[in-house]
C-alpha positions as CSV (number, residue, x, y, z in Angstrom):
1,X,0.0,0.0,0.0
2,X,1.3,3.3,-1.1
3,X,2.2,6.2,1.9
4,X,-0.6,9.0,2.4
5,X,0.8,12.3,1.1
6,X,1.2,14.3,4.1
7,X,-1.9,15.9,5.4
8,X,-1.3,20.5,4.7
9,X,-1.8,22.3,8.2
10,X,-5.3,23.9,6.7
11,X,-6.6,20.6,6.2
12,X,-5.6,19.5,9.8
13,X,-7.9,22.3,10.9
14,X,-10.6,20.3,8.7
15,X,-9.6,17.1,10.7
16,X,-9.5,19.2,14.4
17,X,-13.0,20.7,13.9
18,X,-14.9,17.7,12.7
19,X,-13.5,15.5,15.7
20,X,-14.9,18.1,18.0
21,X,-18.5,18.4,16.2
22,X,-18.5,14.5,16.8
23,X,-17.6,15.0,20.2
24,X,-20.7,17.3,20.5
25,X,-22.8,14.8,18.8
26,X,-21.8,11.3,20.3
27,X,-22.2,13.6,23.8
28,X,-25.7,14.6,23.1
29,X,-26.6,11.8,21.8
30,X,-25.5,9.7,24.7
31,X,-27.4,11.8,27.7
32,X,-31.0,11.3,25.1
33,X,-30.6,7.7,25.3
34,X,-30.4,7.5,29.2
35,X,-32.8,9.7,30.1
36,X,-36.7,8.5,28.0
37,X,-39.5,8.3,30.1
38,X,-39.8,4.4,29.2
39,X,-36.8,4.0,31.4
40,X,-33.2,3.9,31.0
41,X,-32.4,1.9,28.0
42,X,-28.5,2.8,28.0
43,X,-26.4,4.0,25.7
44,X,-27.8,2.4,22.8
45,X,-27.9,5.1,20.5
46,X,-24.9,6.6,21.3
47,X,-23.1,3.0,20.7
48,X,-24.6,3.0,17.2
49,X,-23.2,6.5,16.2
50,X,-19.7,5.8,17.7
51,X,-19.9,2.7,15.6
52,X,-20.6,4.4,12.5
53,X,-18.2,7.3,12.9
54,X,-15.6,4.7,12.7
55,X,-16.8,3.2,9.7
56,X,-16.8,6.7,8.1
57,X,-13.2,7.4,9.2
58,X,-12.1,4.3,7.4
59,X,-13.7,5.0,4.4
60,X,-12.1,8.6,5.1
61,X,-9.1,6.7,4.8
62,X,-9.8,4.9,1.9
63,X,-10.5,7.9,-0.2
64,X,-7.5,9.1,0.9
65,X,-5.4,6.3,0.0
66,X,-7.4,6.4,-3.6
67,X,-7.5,10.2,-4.4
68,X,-10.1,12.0,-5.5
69,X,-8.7,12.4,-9.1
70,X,-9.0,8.3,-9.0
71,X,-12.9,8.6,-7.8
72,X,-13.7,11.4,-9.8
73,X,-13.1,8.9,-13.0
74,X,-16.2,7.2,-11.6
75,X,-18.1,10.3,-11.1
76,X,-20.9,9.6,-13.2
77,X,-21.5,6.1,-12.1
78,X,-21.7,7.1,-8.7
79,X,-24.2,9.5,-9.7
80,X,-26.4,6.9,-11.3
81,X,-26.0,4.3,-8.5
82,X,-27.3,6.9,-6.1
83,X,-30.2,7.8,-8.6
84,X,-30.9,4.1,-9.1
85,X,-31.2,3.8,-5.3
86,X,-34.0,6.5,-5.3
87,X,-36.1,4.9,-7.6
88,X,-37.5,2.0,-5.3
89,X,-38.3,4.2,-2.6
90,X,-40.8,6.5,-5.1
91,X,-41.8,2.8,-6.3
92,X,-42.8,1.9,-3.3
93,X,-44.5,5.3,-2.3
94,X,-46.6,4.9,-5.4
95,X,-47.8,1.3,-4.8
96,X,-47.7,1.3,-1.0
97,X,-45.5,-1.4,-1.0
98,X,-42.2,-2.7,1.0
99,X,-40.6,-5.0,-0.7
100,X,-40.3,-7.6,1.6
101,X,-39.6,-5.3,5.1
102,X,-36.6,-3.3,3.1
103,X,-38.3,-0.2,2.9
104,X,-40.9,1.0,5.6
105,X,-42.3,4.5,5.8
106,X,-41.6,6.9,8.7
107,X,-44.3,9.2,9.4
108,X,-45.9,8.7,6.0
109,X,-42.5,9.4,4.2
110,X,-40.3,6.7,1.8
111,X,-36.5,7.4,2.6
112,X,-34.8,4.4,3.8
113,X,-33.6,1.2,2.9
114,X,-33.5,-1.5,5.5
115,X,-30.3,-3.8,5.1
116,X,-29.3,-6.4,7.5
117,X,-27.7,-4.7,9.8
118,X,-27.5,-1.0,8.4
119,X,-30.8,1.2,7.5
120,X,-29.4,3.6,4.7
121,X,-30.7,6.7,3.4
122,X,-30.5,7.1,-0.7
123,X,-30.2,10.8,-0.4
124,X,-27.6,11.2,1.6
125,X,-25.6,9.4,-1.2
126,X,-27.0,10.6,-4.2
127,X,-26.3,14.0,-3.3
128,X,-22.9,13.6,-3.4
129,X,-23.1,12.1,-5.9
130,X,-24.4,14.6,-7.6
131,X,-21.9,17.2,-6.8
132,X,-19.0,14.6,-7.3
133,X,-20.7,14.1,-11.3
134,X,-21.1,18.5,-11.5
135,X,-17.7,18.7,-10.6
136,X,-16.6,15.7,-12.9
137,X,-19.0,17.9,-16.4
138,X,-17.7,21.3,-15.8
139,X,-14.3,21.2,-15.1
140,X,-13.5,21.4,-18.7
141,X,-16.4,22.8,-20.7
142,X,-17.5,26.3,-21.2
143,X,-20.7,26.1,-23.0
144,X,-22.3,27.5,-19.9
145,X,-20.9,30.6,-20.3
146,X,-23.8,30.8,-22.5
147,X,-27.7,30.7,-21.1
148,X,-28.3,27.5,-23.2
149,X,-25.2,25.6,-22.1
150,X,-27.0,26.0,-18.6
151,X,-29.5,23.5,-19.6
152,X,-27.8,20.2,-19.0
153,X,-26.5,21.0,-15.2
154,X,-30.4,21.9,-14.7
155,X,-32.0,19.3,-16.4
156,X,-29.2,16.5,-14.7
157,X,-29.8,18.4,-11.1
158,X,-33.8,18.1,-11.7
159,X,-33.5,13.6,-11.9
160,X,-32.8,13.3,-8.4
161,X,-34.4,16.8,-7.2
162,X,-37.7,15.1,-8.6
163,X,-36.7,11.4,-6.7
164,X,-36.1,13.1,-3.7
165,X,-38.9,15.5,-3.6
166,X,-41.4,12.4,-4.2
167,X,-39.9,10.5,-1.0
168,X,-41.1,13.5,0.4
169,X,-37.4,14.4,1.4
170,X,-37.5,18.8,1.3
171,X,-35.1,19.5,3.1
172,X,-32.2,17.3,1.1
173,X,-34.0,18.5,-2.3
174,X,-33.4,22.3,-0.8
175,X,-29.5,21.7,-1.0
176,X,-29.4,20.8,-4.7
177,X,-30.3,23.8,-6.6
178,X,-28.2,26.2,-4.6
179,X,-25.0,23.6,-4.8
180,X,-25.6,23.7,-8.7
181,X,-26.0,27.7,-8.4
182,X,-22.2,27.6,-6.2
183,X,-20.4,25.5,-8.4
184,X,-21.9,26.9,-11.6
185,X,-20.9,30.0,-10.7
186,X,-17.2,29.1,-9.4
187,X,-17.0,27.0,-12.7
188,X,-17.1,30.5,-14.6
189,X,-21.5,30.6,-15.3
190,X,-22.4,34.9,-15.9
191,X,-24.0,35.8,-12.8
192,X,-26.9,37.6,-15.0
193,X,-27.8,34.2,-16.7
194,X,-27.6,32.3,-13.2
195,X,-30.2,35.4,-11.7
196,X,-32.2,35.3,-14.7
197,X,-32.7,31.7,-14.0
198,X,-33.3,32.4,-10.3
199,X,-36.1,34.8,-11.2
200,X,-38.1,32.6,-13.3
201,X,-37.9,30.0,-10.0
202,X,-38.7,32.7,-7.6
203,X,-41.9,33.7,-10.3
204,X,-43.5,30.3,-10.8
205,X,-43.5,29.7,-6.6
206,X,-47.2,30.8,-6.5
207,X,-48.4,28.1,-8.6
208,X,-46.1,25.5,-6.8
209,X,-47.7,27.1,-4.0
210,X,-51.4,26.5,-4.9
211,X,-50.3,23.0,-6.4
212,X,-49.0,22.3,-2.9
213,X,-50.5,19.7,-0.8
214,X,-51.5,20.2,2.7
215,X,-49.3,19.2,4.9
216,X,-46.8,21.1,2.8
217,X,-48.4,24.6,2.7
218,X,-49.1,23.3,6.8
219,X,-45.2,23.1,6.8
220,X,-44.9,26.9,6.1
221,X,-48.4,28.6,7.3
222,X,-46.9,27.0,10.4
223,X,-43.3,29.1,10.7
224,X,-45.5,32.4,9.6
225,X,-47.9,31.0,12.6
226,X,-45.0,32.1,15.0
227,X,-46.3,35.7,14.9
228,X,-49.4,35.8,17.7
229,X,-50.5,39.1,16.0
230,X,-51.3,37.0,13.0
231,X,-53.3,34.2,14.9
232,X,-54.6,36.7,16.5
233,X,-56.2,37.6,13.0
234,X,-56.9,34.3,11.3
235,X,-59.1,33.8,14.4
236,X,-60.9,37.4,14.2
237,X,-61.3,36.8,10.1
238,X,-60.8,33.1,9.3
239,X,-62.3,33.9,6.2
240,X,-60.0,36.8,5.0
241,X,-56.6,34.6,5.9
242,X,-58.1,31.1,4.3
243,X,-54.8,30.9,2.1
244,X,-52.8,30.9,5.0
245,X,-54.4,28.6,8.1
246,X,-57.7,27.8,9.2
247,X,-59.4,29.3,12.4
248,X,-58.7,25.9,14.5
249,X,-55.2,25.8,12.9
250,X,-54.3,29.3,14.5
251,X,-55.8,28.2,17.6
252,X,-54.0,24.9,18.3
253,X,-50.8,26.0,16.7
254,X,-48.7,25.8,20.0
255,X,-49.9,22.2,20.7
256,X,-49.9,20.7,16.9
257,X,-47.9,21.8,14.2
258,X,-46.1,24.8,15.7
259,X,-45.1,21.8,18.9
260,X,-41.9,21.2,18.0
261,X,-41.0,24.9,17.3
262,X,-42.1,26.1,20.4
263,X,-40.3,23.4,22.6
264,X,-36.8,23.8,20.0
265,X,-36.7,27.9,20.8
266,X,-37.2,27.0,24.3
267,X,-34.6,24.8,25.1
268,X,-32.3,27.2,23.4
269,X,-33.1,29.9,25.4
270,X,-33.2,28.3,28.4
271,X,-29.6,27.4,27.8
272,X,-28.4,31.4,28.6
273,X,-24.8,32.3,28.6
274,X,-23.2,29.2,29.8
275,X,-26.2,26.2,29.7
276,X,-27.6,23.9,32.3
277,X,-24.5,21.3,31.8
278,X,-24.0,18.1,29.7
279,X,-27.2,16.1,30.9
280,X,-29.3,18.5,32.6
281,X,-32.1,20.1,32.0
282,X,-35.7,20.1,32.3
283,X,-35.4,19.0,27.9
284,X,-32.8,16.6,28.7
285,X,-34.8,14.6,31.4
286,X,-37.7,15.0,29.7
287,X,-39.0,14.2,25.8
288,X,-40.5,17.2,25.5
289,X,-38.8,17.8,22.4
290,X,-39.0,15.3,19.2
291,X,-36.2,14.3,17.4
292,X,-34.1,16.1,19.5
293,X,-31.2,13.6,19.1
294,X,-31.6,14.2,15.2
295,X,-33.2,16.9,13.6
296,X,-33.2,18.9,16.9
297,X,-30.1,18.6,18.2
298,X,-28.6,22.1,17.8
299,X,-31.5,22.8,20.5
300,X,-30.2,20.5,22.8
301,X,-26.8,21.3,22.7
302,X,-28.2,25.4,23.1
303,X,-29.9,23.9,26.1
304,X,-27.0,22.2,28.0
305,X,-23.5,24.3,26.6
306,X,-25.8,27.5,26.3
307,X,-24.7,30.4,24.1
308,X,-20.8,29.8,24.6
309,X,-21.8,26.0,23.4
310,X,-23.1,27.4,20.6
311,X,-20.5,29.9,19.6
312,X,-18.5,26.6,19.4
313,X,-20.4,24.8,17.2
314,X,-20.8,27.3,14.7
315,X,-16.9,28.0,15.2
316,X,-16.7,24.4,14.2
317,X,-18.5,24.8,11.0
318,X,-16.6,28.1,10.1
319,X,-13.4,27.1,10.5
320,X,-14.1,23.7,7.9
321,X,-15.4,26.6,5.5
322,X,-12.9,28.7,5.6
323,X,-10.2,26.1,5.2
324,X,-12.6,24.2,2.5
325,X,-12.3,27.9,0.5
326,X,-8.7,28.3,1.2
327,X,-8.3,24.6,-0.5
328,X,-10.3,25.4,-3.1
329,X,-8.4,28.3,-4.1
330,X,-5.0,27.1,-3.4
331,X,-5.3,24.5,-6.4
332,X,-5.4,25.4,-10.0
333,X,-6.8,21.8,-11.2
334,X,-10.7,22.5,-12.3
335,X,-12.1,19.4,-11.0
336,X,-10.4,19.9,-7.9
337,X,-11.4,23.2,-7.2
338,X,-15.0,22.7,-8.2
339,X,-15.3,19.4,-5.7
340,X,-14.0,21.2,-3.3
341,X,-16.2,24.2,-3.9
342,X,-19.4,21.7,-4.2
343,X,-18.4,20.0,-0.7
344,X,-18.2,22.8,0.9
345,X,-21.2,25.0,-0.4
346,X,-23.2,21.2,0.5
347,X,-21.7,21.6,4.4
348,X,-22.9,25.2,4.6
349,X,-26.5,24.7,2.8
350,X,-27.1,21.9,5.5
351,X,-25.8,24.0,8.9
352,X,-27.7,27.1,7.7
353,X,-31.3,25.2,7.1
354,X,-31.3,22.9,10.0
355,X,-30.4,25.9,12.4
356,X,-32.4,27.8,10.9
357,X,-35.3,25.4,11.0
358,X,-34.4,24.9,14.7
359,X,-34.6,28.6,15.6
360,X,-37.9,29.3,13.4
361,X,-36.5,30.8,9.8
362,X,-37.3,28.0,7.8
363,X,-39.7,25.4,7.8
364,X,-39.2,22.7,9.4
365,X,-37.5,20.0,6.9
366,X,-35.8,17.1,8.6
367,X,-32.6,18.1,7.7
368,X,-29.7,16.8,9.8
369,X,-26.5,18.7,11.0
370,X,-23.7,17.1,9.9
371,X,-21.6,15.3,12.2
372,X,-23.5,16.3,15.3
373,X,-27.0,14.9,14.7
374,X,-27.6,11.1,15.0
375,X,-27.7,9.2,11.8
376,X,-25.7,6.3,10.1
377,X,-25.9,8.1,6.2
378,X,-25.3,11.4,7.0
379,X,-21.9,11.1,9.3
380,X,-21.1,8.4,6.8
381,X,-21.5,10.9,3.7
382,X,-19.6,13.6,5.8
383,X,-16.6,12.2,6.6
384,X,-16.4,10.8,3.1
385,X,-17.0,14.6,2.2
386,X,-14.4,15.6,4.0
387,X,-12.0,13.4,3.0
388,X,-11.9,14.7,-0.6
389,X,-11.8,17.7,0.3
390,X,-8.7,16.8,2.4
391,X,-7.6,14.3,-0.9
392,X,-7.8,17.9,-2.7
393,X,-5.5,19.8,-0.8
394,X,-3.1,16.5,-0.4
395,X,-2.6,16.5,-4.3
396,X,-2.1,19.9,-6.1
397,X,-0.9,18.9,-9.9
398,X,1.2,21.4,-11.7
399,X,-0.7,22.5,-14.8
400,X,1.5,23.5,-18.1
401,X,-1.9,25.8,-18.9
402,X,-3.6,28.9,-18.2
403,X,-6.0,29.2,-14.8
404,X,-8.9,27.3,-14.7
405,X,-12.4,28.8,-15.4
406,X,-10.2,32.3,-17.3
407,X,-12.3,32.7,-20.3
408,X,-11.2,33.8,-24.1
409,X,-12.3,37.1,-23.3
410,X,-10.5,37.7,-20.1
411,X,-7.2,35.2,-21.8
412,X,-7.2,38.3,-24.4
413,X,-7.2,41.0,-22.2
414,X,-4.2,40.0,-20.1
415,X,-2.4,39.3,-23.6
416,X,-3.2,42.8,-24.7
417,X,-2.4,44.1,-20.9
418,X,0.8,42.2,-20.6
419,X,-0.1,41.5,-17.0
420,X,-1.6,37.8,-16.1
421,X,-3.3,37.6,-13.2
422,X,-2.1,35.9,-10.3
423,X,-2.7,32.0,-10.1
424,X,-5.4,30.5,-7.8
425,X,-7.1,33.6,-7.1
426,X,-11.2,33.0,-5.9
427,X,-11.4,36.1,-8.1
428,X,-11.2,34.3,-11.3
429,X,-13.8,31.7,-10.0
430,X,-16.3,35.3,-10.2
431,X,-15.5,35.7,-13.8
């Protein structure tokens, strides 16, 4: 077996902060599974997530060992493997079916696929995938310079945004078409044909919206349900606010759909400056939050590690983005530079919806904060994440060409100027 390059000091900054958001999320995890009502089960859960943290570091490893220039040969059949595995779940969504135990619904949704000994989310994987197979198209084309070379990336983004969306899966389907946008726009796309393409989305949302079913439009009417001056309303003039929420909707907000909500901004402001400590706390001892080991889990570790807590977490997450840019802009190799771009813009997407979600800006979506909330997929998908974008920064090729994504126009202006600009600026990623 060939030695591991050695590992750049930015990238050990990578390494440092996800150990400590595992930390977080083993710890939290561990204090949910001793403390239900039912009685004290042990440390189960907490077993299971250890468990799969170190499967994830040695696939880490492997990807290491294999590079991602290696993997990204495979790009595209990674891409349909993960879109292949999204098709039985919207099979059996359609016909109500299970196939034989391997896929059961959660809560009326399709999304998992029950091995022996592993349940596996499809999404999880397929949208890596996808940014893996992005990365793997544009790294040497430029037809998207133009508003019709924009059409493929779309219409190859749309396959699994359409799988996922049927599961119903939102909050994964949210992070597609923004990662396209962030690595279309680092490949070299004109920011007025990506905005143009942004409007048209933003103007056909009232007809998705009245297509909508109800437990979707629920899913919004429910943050804007936050404000008690517009309950306060719908209950004075149902009629005048139909679009929005019924009369008895307003009314039992607090104890139906706005539940969760109400119990996630409480446990993080009950957490203060400093927290009630690792394991205590009334939503600690108690369930009174679902899927606080999951979905909620930013709330929980607001509620124990406080403000301070916090502050770390999100250090965490800033510090893996700042050294994911830094990567990205040291290396001059397109492919590299655009996975590195896609992995990163993928890490941020998901931070920024689930705590917002958790705090009451977004809807809630199921959407899982990588590394910290309990899940066998997700930390598996991160670390593997994370390794190329370590696998980037390990291997940075000398290239006997001009930058990547430095366009004809912009080649002949520094000819005519006599002045190149300076290689592996994020400046020429804007172009």
């Amino acid at each position: 077996m060939r030695r591991l390059p050695d590992i750049p000091v930015v990238a050990w900054a990578v390494v440092v902060a996800v150990a400590l958001l595992t930390v977080v999320g083993v710890s939290s995890i561990y204090v949910t599974d001793t403390h239900y009502v039912g009685g004290h089960d042990g440390p189960a859960n907490a077993l299971k997530q250890c468990a799969r943290a170190l499967i994830g570091t040695g696939l880490a490893l492997i990807v290491l060992q294999v590079g991602y220039q290696r993997i990204g040969r495979y790009a595209y059949v990674l891409f349909g493997t993960g879109v292949l595995l999204l098709i039985p779940l919207l099979l059996a969504k359609a016909g109500h079916m299970t196939f034989g135990g391997l896929i059961t619904p959660r809560n009326g949704a399709y999304r998992w696929i029950q091995l022996p000994g592993l349940l596996i989310q499809p999404s999880e994987f397929a949208k890596l995938g996808f940014v893996i197979a992005l990365a793997w198209y544009l790294r040497f084309r430029r037809n998207y310079r133009r508003l019709g070379g924009l059409l493929v990336p779309f219409v190859v983004a749309t396959v699994p945004l359409a799988l996922i969306l049927g599961e119903p899966d939102l909050g994964t389907a949210l992070l597609l078409l923004p990662v396209l946008f962030t690595m279309l726009f680092v490949a070299g796309a004109r920011i007025g044909h990506l905005a143009l393409v942004a409007g048209l989305g933003l103007a056909i949302i009232p007809l998705g919206w009245q297509h909508a079913h109800d437990y979707q439009r629920l899913r919004v009417s429910s943050l804007l349900l936050q404000s008690s001056a517009l309950r306060r309303a719908i209950v004075e003039n149902p009629d005048r606010y139909a679009s929005i929420a019924t009369k008895r909707q307003a009314l039992e907000w607090s104890a139906s759909t706005g539940y969760q909500l109400v119990h996630s901004k409480n446990a993080i402001g009950s957490g203060g400056t400093w927290g009630q400590g690792w394991g205590q706390g009334e939503y600690v001892e108690n369930p009174l939050l679902p899927d606080r080991h999951n979905d909620f889990v930013f709330a929980l570790v607001a509620h124990q590690w406080g403000l301070v807590g916090s502050l770390l977490v999100l250090g965490c997450y800033a510090v893996i983005v700042v050294a994911g840019a830094r990567i990205a802009s040291m290396t001059t190799e397109p492919f590299a530079r655009l996975l590195a771009s896609g992995v990163i813009s993928l890490l941020a997407l998901q931070v920024i919806i689930n705590i917002a979600m958790a705090v009451g800006l977004l809807p809630i979506t199921g959407m899982t904060l990588p590394f910290v909330s309990y899940g066998g997929s997700s930390i598996l998908v991160s670390l593997v994440s994370m390794a190329l974008l370590i696998s980037v920064s390990q291997h940075r090729p000398y290239l006997l060409t001009r930058n990547p994504f430095v366009f004809q126009r912009e080649h002949h202006e520094e000819l005519r100027d006599g002045q190149p600009r300076e290689p592996g600026t994020l400046e020429e990623a804007a172009v």
